[in-house]
C-alpha positions as CSV (number, residue, x, y, z in Angstrom):
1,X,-67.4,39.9,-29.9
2,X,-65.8,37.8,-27.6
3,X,-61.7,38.3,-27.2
4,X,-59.7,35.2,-28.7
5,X,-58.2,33.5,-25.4
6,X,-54.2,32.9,-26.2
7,X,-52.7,30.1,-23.7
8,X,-49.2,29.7,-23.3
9,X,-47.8,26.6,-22.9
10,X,-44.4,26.8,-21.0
11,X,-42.4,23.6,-20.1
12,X,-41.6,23.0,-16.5
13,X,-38.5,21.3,-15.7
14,X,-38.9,19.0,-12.9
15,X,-35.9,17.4,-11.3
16,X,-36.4,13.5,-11.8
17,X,-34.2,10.6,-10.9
18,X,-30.6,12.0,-12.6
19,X,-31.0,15.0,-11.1
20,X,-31.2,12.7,-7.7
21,X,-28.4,10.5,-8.9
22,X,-26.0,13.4,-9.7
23,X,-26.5,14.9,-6.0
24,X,-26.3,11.5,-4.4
25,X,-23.1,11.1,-6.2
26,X,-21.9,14.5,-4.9
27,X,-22.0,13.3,-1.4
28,X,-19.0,10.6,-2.1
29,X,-16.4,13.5,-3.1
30,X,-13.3,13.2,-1.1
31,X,-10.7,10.5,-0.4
32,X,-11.8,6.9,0.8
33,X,-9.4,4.1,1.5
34,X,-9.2,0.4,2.0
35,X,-6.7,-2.2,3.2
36,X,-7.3,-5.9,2.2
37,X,-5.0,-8.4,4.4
38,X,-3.8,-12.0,3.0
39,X,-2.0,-12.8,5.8
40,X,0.8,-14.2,6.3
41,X,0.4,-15.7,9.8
42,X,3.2,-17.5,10.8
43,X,5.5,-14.6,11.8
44,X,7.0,-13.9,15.4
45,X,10.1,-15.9,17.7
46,X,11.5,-19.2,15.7
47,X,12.9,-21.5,18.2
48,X,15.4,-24.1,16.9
49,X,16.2,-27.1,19.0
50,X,18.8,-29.8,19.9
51,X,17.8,-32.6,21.9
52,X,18.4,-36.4,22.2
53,X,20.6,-36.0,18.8
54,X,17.1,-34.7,16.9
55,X,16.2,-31.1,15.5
56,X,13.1,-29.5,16.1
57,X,11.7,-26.2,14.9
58,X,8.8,-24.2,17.0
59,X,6.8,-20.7,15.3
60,X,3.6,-19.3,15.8
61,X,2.6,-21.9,18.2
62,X,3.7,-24.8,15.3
63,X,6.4,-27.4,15.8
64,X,8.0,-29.8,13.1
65,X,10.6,-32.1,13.3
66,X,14.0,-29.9,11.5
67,X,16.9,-31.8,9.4
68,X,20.7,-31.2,9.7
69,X,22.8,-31.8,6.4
70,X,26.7,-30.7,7.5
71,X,26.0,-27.2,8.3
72,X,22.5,-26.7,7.0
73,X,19.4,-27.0,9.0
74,X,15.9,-26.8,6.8
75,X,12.3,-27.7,8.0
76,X,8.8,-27.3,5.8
77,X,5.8,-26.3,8.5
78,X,2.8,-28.8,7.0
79,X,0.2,-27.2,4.4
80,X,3.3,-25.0,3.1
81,X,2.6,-22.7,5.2
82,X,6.2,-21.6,4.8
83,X,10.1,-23.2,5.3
84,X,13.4,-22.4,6.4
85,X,16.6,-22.5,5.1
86,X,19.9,-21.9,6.8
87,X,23.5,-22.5,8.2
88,X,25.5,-22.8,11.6
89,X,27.9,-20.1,12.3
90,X,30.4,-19.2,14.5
91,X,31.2,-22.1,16.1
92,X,27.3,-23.0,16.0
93,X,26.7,-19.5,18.3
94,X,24.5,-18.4,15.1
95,X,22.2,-19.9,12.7
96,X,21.8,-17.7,9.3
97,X,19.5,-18.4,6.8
98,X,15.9,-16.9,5.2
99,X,12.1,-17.7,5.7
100,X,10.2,-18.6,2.7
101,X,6.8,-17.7,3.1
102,X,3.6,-19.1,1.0
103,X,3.2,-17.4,-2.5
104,X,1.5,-14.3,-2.2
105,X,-1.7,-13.5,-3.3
106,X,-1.1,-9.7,-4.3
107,X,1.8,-11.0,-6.4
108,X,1.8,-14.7,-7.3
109,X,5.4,-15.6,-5.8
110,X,7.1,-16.5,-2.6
111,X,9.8,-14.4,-0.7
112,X,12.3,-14.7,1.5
113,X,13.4,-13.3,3.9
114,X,16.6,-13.1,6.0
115,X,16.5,-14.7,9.6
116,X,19.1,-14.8,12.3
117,X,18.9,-17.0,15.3
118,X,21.2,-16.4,17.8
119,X,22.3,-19.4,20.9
120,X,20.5,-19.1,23.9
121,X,23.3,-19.7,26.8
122,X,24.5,-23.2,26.5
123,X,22.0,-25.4,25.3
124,X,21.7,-26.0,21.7
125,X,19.0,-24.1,21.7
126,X,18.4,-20.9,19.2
127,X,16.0,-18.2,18.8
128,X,15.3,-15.3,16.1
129,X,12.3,-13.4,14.9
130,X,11.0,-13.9,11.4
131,X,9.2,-11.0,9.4
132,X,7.8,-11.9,6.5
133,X,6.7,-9.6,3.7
134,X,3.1,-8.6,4.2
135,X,0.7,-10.0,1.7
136,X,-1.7,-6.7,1.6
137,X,-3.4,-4.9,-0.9
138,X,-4.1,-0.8,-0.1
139,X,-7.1,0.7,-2.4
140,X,-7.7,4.5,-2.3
141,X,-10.7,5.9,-4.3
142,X,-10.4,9.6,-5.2
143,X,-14.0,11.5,-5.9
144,X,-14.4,14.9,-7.0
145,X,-16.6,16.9,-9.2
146,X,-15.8,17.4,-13.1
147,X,-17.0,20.7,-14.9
148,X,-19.4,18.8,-16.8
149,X,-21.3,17.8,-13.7
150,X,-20.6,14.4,-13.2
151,X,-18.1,12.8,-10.5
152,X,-14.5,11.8,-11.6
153,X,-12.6,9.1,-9.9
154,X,-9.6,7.5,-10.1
155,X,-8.5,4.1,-8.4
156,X,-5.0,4.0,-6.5
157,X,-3.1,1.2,-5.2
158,X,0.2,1.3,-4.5
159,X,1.0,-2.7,-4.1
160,X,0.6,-3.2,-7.8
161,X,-0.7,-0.2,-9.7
162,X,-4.3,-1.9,-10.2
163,X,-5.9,1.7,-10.8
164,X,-3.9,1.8,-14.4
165,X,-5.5,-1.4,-15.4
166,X,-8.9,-1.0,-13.3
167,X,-8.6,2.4,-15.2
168,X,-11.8,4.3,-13.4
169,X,-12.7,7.7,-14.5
170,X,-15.9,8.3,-13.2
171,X,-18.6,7.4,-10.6
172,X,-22.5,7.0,-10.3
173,X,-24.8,6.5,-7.6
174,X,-28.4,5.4,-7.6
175,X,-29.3,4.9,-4.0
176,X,-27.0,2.6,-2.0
177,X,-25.5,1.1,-5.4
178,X,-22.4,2.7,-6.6
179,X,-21.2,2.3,-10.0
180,X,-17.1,2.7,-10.6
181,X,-16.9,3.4,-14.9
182,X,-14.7,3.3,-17.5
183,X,-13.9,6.7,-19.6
184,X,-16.3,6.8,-22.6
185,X,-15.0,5.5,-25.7
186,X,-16.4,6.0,-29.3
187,X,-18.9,8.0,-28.6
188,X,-20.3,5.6,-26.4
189,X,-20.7,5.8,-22.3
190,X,-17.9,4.7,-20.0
191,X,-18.7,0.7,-19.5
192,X,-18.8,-0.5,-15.5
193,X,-15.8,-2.0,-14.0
194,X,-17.0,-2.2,-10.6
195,X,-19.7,-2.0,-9.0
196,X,-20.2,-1.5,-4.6
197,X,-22.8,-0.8,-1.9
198,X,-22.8,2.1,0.4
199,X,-23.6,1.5,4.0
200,X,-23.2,3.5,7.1
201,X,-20.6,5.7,5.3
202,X,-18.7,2.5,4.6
203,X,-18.2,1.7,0.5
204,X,-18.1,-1.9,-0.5
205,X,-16.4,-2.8,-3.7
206,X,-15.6,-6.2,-5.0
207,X,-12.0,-5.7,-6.8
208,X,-9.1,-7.8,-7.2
209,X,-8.1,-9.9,-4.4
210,X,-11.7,-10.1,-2.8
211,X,-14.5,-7.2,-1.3
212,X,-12.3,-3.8,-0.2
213,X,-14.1,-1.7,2.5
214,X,-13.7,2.2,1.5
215,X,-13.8,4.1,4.4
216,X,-14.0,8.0,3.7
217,X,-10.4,9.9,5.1
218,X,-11.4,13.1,7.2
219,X,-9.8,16.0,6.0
220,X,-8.1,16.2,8.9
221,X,-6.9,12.7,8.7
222,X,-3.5,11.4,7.9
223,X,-3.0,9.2,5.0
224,X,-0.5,7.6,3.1
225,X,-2.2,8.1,-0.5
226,X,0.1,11.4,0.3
227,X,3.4,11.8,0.2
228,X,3.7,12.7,3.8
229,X,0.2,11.9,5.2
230,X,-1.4,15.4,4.2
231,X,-1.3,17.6,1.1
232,X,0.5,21.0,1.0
233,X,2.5,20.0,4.2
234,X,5.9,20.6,2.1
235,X,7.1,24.1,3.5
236,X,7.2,22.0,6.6
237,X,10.4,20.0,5.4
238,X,14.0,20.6,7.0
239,X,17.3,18.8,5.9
240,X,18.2,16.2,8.0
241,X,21.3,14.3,7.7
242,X,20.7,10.2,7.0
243,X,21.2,8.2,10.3
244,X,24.2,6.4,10.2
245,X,23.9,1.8,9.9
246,X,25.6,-0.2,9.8
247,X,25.2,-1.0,6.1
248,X,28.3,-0.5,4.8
249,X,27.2,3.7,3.5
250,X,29.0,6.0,5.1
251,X,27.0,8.9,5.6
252,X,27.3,13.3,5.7
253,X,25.9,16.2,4.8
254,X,25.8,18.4,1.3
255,X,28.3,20.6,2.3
256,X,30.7,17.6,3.3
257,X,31.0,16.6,-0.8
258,X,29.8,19.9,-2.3
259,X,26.3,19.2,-2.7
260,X,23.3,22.4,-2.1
261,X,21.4,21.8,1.0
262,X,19.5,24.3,0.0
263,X,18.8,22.4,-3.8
264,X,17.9,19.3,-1.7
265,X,15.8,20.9,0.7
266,X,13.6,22.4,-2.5
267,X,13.6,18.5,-4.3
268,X,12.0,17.1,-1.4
269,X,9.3,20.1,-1.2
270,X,8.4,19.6,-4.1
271,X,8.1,15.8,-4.0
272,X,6.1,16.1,-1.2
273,X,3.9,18.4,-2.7
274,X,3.5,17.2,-5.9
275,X,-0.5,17.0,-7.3
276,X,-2.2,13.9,-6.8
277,X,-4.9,14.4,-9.1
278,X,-5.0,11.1,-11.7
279,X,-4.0,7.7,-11.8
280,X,-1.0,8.7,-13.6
281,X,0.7,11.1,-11.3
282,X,4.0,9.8,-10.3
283,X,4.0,8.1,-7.0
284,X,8.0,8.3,-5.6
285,X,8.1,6.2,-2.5
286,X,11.8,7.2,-1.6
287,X,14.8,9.2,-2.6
288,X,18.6,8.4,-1.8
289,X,21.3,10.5,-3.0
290,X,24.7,9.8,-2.4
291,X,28.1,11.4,-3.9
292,X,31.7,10.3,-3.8
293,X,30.7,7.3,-1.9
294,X,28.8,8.9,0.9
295,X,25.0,9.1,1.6
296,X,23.7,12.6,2.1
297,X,19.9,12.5,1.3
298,X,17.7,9.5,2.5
299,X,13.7,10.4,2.2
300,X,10.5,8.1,1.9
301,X,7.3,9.0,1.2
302,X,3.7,7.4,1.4
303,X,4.5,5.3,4.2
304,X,7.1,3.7,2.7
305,X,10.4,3.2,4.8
306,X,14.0,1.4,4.8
């Protein structure tokens, strides 16, 4: 008699294409950052000019013809590429006013901003330097692995707090594409809100404002997605006494109006050190304290400044 033959069928996991995905996606943990610039370009020395009873304005290698209306001098560059606006003082030794650059494309309006041109000897001739607001978008990307598995990510920008409404909470990767997704929602999967290409370490994602290049921060980079340029850097921090302007603040020291240095010196620690770890963290970009009428703490953080 001839023994029965049992067989013993045992499934064999192989690893298939998620398997490759969630690895692929692994690779992308860390901190990547990218700057989109709008411009503006007319910036630098403004030259305002007397001659032959006419007004004429020079900047950034433009000239237009400038108008005098009692005590105020205006000009508009052509293609609004931005104005000025302002008044002799002084006996005509200074000319104050404001540049009005083009509406912004990060927030829809035009600023202005304060210019003074001071006379050059005795020709009715005036110079000042105009520094307009920056029209600049900064994107930072934040990857790291979940305990389910998969790879969270949050979206960061500083300009106008797009991550809370480009609200990304996870990524995928099949290859070179990179998918940015939504959280899941009613029981279904998190829906794409972006969608990039990975080349030569460099992660291209169309967002608002145009295509942002994600470059990947070394970790032993400096970068302003923290509050001082690395994280845990706080035990670092000293008092220092604010520098003294002439702003109309008067400024001292805690012990000059009763104030902990010690109490201050722990505030800003712990600022600096706070947890970046969602789109929701608070972000505080600077922090003045002043008591009786005189300025004792002036800090900034994530590269923000006075």
């Amino acid at each position: 008699m001839r023994a029965p033959i049992v067989v013993l069928l045992v499934p064999v996991l192989v690893a298939g294409p998620l398997h490759a995905q969630s690895t692929q996606a692994a690779e992308l943990a860390g901190l990547w950052e990218a700057k989109l610039r709008f411009g503006p370009d007319i910036r630098g020395p403004l030259i305002l000019e007397r001659a032959n009873g006419t007004w004429h304005a020079e900047i950034a290698g433009r000239g237009t013809a400038a108008r005098l209306a009692g005590d105020t001098i205006t000009f508009e560059l052509p293609d609004g590429r931005g104005a000025f606006r302002g008044q002799l003082k002084l006996q005509r030794a200074r000319i104050v006013g404001h540049w009005i650059q083009p509406v912004t494309v990060t927030n829809g309006s035009a600023y202005a901003s304060p210019v003074t041109l001071t006379r050059l000897g005795t020709a009715e001739r005036w110079r000042g330097d105009v520094d307009p607001l920056a029209d600049e978008f900064t994107m930072y990307l934040k990857v790291e692995p979940s305990a389910e598995g998969s790879m969270r990510a949050f979206l960061v920008n500083p300009e106008r707090n797009i991550g809370r409404f480009t609200r990304v909470a996870s990524l995928e990767r099949a290859g070179q594409v990179v998918r940015l997704l939504a959280a899941p929602a009613n029981g279904q999967a998190g829906s794409e809100l972006a969608e990039g290409v990975l080349r030569d370490d460099v992660l291209s994602i169309s967002l608002r404002g145009g295509t942002y290049d994600f470059r990947r921060v070394d970790r032993n980079a400096a970068s302003d997605f923290y509050p001082r340029g690395r994280p845990g850097v706080g035990a670092a921090y000293a008092y220092r006494a604010p520098i003294a302007l002439d702003d109309g603040w008067p400024v001292g020291t805690p012990e000059q109006v009763g104030l902990s240095r010690a109490a201050l010196e722990t505030l800003v620690r712990t600022l600096i050190d706070s947890p970046l770890d969602s789109v929701s963290s608070p972000e505080i970009h600077g922090v003045l304290i002043a008591r009786h009428g005189t300025l004792v703490l002036e800090e900034y953080f994530h590269g923000a400044h006075r």
